[in-house]
Each structure stands twice: as structure tokens, then as C-alpha cells.
N, CA and C atoms as an extended XYZ file, in Angstrom:
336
Properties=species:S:1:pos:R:3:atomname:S:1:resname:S:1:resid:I:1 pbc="F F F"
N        25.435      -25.241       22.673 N   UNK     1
C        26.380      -26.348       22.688 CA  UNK     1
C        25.864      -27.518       21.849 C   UNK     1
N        24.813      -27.827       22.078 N   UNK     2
C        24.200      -29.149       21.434 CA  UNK     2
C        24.223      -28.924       19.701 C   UNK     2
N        23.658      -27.817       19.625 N   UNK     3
C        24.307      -27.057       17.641 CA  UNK     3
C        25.297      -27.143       17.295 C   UNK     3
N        26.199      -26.848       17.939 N   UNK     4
C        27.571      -26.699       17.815 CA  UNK     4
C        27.977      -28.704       17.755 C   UNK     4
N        27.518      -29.371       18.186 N   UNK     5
C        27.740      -30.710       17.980 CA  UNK     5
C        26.731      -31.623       17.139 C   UNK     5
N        25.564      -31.153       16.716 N   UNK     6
C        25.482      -31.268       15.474 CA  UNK     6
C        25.669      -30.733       14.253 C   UNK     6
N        25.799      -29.287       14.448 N   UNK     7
C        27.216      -29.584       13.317 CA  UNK     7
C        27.664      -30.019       12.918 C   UNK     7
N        28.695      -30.262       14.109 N   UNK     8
C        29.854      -31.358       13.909 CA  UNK     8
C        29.630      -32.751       13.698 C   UNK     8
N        28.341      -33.239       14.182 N   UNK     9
C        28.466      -34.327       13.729 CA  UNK     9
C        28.088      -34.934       11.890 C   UNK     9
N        27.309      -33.594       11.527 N   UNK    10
C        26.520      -33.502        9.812 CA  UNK    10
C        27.738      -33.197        9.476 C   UNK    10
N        28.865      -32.812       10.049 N   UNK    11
C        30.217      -32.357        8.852 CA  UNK    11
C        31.296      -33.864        9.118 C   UNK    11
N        31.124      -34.266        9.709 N   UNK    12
C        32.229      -35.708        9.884 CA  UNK    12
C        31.221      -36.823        9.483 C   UNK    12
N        30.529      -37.156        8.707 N   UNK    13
C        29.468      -38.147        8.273 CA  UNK    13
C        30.402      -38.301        6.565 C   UNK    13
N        30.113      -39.415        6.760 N   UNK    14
C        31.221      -40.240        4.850 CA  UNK    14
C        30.501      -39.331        4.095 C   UNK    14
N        30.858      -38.853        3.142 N   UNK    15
C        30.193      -38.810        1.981 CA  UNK    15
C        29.018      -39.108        1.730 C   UNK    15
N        28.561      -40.281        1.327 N   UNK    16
C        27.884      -40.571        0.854 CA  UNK    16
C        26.630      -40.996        1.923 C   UNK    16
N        26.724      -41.537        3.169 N   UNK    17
C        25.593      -40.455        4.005 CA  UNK    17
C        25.258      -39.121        3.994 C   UNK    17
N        26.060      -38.207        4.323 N   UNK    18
C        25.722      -36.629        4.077 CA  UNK    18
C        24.869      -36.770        2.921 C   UNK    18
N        25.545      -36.977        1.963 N   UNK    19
C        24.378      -36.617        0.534 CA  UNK    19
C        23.168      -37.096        0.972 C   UNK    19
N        22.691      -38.273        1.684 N   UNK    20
C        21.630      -39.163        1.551 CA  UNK    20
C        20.570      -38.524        2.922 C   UNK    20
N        21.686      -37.624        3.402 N   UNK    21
C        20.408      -37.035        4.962 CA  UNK    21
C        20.601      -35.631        4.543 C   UNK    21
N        21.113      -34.920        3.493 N   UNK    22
C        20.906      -33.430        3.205 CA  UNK    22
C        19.566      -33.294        3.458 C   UNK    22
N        18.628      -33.643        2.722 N   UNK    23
C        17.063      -33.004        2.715 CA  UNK    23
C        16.265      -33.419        4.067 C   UNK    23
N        17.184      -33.749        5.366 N   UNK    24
C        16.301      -33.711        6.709 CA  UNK    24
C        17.122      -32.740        7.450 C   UNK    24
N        15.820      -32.244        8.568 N   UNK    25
C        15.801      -31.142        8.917 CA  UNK    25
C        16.107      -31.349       10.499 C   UNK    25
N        17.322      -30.946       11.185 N   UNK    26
C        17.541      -31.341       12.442 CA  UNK    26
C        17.115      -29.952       13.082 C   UNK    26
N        15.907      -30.731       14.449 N   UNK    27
C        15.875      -29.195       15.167 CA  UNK    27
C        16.093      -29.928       16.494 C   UNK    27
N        17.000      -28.830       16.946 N   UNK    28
C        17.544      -28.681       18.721 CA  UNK    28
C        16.514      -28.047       19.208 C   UNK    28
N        15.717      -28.705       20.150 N   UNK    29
C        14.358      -28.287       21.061 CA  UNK    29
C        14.513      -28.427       22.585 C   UNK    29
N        14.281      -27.855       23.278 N   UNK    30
C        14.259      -27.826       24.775 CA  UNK    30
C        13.900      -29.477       24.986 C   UNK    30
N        12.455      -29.506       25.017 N   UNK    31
C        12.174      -31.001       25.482 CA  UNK    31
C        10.694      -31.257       24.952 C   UNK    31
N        10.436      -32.206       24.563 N   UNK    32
C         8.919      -32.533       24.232 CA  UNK    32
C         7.713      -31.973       24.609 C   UNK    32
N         6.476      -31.336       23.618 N   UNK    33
C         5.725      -30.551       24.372 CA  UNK    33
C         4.533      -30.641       24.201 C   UNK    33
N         3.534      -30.560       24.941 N   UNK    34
C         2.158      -31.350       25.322 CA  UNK    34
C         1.817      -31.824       24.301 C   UNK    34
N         1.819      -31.468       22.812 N   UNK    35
C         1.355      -32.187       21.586 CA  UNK    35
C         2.134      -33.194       21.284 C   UNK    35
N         3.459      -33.221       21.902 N   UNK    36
C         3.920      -34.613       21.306 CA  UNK    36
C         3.626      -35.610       22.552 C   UNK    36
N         3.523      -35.056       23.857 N   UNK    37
C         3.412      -35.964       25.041 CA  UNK    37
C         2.012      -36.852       24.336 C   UNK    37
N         0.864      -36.300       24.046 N   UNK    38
C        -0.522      -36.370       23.796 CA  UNK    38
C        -0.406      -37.593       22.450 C   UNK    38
N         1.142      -36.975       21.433 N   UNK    39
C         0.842      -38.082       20.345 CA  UNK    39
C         1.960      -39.185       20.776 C   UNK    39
N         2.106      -39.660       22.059 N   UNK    40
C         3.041      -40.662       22.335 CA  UNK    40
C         4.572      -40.823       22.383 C   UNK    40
N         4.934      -39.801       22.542 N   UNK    41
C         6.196      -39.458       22.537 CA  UNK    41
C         6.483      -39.556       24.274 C   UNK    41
N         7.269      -39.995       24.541 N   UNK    42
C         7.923      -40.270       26.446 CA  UNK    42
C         8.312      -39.027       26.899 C   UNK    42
N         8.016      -38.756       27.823 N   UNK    43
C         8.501      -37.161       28.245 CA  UNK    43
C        10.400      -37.207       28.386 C   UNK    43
N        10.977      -38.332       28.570 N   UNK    44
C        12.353      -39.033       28.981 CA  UNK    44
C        12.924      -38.956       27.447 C   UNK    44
N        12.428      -39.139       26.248 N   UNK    45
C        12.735      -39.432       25.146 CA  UNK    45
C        13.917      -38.613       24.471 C   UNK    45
N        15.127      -38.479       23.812 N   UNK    46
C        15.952      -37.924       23.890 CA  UNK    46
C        15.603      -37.324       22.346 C   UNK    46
N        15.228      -38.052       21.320 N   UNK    47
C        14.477      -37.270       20.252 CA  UNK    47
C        14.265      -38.314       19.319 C   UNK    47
N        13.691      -37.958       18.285 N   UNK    48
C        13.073      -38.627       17.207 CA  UNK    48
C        13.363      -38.613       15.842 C   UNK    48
N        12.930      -39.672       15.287 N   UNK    49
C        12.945      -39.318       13.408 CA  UNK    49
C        11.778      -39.385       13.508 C   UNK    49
N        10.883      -38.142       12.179 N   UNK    50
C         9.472      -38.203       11.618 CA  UNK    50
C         9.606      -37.938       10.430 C   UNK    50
N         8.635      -38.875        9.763 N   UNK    51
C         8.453      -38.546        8.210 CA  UNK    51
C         9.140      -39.918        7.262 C   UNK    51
N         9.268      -39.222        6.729 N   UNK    52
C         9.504      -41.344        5.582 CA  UNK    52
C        11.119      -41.252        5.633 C   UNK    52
N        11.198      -42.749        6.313 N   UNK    53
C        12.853      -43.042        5.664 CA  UNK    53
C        13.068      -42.861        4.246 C   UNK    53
N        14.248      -42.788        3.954 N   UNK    54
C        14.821      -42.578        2.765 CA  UNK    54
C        14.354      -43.905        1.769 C   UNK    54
N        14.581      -44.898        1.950 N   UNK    55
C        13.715      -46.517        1.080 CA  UNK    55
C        12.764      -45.756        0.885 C   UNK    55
N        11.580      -45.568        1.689 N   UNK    56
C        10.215      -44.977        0.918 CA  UNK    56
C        10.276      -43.830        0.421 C   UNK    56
N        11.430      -43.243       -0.167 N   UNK    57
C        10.991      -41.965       -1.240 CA  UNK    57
C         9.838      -41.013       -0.498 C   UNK    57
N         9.280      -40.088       -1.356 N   UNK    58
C         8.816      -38.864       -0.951 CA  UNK    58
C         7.188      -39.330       -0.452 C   UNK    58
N         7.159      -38.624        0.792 N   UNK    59
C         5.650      -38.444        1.185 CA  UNK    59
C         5.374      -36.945        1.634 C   UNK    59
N         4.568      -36.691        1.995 N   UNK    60
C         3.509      -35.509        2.257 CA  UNK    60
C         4.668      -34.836        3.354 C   UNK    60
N         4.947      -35.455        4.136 N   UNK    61
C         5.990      -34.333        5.519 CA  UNK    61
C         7.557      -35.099        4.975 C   UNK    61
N         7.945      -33.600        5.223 N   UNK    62
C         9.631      -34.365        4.969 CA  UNK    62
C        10.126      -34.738        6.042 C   UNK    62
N        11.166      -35.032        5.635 N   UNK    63
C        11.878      -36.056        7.354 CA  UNK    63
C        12.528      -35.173        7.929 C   UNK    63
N        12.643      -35.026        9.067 N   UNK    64
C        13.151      -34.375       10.189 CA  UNK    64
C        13.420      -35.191       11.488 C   UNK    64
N        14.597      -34.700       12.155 N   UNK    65
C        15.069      -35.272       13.241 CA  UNK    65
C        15.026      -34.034       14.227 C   UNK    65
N        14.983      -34.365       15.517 N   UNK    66
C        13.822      -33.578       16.576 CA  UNK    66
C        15.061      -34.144       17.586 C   UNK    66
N        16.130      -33.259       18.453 N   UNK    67
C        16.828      -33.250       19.848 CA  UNK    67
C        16.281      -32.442       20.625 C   UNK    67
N        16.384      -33.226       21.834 N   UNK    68
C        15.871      -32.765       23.185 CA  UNK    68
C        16.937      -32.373       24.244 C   UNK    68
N        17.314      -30.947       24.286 N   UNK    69
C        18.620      -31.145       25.224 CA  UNK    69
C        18.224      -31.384       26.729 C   UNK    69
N        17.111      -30.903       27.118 N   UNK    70
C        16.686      -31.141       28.351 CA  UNK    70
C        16.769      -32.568       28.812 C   UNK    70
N        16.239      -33.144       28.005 N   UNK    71
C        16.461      -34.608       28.034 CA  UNK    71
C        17.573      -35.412       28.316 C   UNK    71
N        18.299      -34.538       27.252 N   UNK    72
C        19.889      -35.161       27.192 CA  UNK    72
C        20.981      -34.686       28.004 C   UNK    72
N        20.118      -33.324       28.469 N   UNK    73
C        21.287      -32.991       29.456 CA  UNK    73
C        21.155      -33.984       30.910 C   UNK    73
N        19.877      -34.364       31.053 N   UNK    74
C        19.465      -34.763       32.296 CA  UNK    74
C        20.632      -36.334       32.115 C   UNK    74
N        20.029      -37.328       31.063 N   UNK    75
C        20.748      -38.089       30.611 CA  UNK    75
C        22.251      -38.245       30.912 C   UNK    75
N        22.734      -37.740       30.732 N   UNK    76
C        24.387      -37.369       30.888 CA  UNK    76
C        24.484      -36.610       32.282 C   UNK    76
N        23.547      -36.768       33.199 N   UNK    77
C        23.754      -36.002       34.338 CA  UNK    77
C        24.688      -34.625       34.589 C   UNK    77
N        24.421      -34.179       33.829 N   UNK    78
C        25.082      -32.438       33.572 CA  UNK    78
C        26.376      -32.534       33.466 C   UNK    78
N        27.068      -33.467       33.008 N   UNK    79
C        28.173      -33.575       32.457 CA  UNK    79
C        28.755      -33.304       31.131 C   UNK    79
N        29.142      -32.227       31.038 N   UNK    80
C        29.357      -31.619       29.263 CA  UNK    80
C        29.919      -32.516       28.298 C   UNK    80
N        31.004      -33.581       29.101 N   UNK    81
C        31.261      -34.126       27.940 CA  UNK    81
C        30.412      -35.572       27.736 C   UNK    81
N        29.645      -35.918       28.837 N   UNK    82
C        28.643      -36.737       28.170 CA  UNK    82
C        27.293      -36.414       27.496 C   UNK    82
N        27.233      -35.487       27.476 N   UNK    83
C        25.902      -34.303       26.900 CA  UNK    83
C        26.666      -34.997       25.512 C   UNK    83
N        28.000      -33.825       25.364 N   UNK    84
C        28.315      -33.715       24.054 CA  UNK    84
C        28.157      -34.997       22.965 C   UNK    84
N        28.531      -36.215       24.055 N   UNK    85
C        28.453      -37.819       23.554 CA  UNK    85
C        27.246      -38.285       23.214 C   UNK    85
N        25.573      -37.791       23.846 N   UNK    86
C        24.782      -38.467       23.700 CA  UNK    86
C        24.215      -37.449       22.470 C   UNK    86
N        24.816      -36.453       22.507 N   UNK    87
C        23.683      -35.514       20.813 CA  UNK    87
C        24.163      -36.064       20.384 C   UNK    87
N        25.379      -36.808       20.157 N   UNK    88
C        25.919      -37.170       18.975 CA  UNK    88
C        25.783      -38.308       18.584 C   UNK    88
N        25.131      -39.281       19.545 N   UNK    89
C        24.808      -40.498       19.352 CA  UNK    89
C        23.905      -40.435       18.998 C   UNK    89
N        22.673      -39.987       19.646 N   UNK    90
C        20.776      -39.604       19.530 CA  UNK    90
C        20.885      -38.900       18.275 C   UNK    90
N        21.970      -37.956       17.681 N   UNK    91
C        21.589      -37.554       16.109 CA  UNK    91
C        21.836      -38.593       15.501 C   UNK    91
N        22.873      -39.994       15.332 N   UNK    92
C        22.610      -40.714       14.403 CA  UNK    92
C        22.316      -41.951       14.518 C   UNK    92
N        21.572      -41.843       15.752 N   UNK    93
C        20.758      -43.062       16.207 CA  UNK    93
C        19.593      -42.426       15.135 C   UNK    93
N        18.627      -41.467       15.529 N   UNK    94
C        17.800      -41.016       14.394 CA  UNK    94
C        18.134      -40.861       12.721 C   UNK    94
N        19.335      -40.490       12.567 N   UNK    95
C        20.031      -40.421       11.387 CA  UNK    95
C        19.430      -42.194       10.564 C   UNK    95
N        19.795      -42.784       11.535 N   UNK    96
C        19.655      -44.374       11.432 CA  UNK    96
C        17.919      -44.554       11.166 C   UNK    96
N        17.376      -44.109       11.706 N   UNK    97
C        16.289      -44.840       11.382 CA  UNK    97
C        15.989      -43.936       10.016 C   UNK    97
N        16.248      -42.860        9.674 N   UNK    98
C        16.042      -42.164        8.356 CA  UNK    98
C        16.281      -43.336        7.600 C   UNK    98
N        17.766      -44.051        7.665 N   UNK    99
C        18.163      -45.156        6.178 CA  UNK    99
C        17.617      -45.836        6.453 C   UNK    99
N        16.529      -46.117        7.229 N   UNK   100
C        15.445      -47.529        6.988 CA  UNK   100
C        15.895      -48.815        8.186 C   UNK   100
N        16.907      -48.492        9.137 N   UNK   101
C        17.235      -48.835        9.887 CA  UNK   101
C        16.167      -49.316       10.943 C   UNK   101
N        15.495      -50.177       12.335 N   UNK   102
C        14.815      -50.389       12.668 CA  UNK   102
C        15.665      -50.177       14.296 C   UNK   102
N        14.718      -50.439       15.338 N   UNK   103
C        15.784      -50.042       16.564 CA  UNK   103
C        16.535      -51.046       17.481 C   UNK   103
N        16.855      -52.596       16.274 N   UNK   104
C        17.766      -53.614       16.145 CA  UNK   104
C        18.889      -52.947       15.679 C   UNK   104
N        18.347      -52.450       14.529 N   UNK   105
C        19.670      -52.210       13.082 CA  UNK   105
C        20.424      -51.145       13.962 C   UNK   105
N        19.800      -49.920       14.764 N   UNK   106
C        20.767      -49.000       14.964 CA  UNK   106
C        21.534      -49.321       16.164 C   UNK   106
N        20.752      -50.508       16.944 N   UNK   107
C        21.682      -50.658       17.836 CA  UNK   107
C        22.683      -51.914       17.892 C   UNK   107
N        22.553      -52.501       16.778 N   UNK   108
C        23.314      -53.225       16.082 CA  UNK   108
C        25.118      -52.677       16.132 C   UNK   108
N        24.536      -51.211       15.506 N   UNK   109
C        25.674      -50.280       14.745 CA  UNK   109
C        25.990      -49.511       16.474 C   UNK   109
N        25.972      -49.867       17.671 N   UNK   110
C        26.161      -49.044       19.214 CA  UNK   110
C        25.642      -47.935       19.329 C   UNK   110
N        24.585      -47.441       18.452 N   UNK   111
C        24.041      -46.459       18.496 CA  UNK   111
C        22.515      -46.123       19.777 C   UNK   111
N        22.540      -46.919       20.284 N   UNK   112
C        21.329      -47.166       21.807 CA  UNK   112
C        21.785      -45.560       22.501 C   UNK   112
């Protein structure tokens, strides 16, 4: 389910975002796991951006965005259609910090 809504959410993005988040890599993951607990990641955390926003051009790891459905299912208290609401927020809440966004800017844009 959570694939199936990012999907959907990488196919309804303007233009000219899509082009600008093609080269990051979204992975749907159960939930955070002892190596990320260990590198500071919240066990509660719904997921992440890693690797260089788009402003800083190319570094050593490419960017990738990291969902947690465990997380998010808990989040939405097992409610499918608020599940469905928060991947889709948490993908471009992260989406957001890819464009250099900070976690003012994305929640600026209601993305919290």
C-alpha cells in the first residue's frame, strides 16, 4: 500500500519538481534498524532525507529518501486512509528537504 502511494505521489508532482527529484532513491522500509537507531535516528521517526540536497550538487552518496511504514502505520493509528495521508506527506516533507528546504521551510509549505 505505502508503494502504491508513492507512486502516486512521484507521478502527481509539477513538472519541474519530478525532473529535479528523478535521481533520488525512495525506499519503503519496515522501520528503523539498530544502525540507524545507533546513528541517531528516533525509533518514532517516520523517515528521512540522506545525502546532499539538490543546491549542493553531487557528493560521494546520492540522495535518497527512507519511509517507515511501521512508523506510519502506528502514526495514523491503523487507519488506511490516514496511513495513506501521512506517506504522502512524510514523502514530500523529505522531498522538501532534498530542495534545500530546512524543517521551517517544509513546514512552512503544511508539510509537518
Amino acid at each position: 500500500m505505502a508503494e502504491e502511494v508513492v507512486a502516486q505521489t512521484l507521478d502527481e508532482l509539477p513538472a519541474a519538481i519530478a525532473e529535479e527529484v528523478e535521481q533520488v532513491s525512495v525506499f519503503v522500509e519496515t522501520e528503523p534498524d539498530d544502525d540507524d537507531l545507533e546513528a541517531g535516528v528516533g525509533d518514532d521517526w517516520l523517515g528521512i532525507f540522506e545525502g546532499a540536497s539538490h543546491p549542493q550538487g553531487d557528493l560521494p552518496d546520492p540522495p535518497r529518501i527512507r519511509i517507515w511504514v511501521n512508523n506510519l502505520w502506528t502514526f495514523a493509528s491503523g487507519r488506511e486512509a490516514a496511513f495513506r495521508r501521512e506517506v504522502r506527506v512524510t514523502l514530500l516533507h523529505e522531498i522538501g528537504h532534498y530542495l534545500g528546504l530546512d524543517e521551517e521551510g517544509v513546514a512552512r509549505l503544511g508539510l509537518e
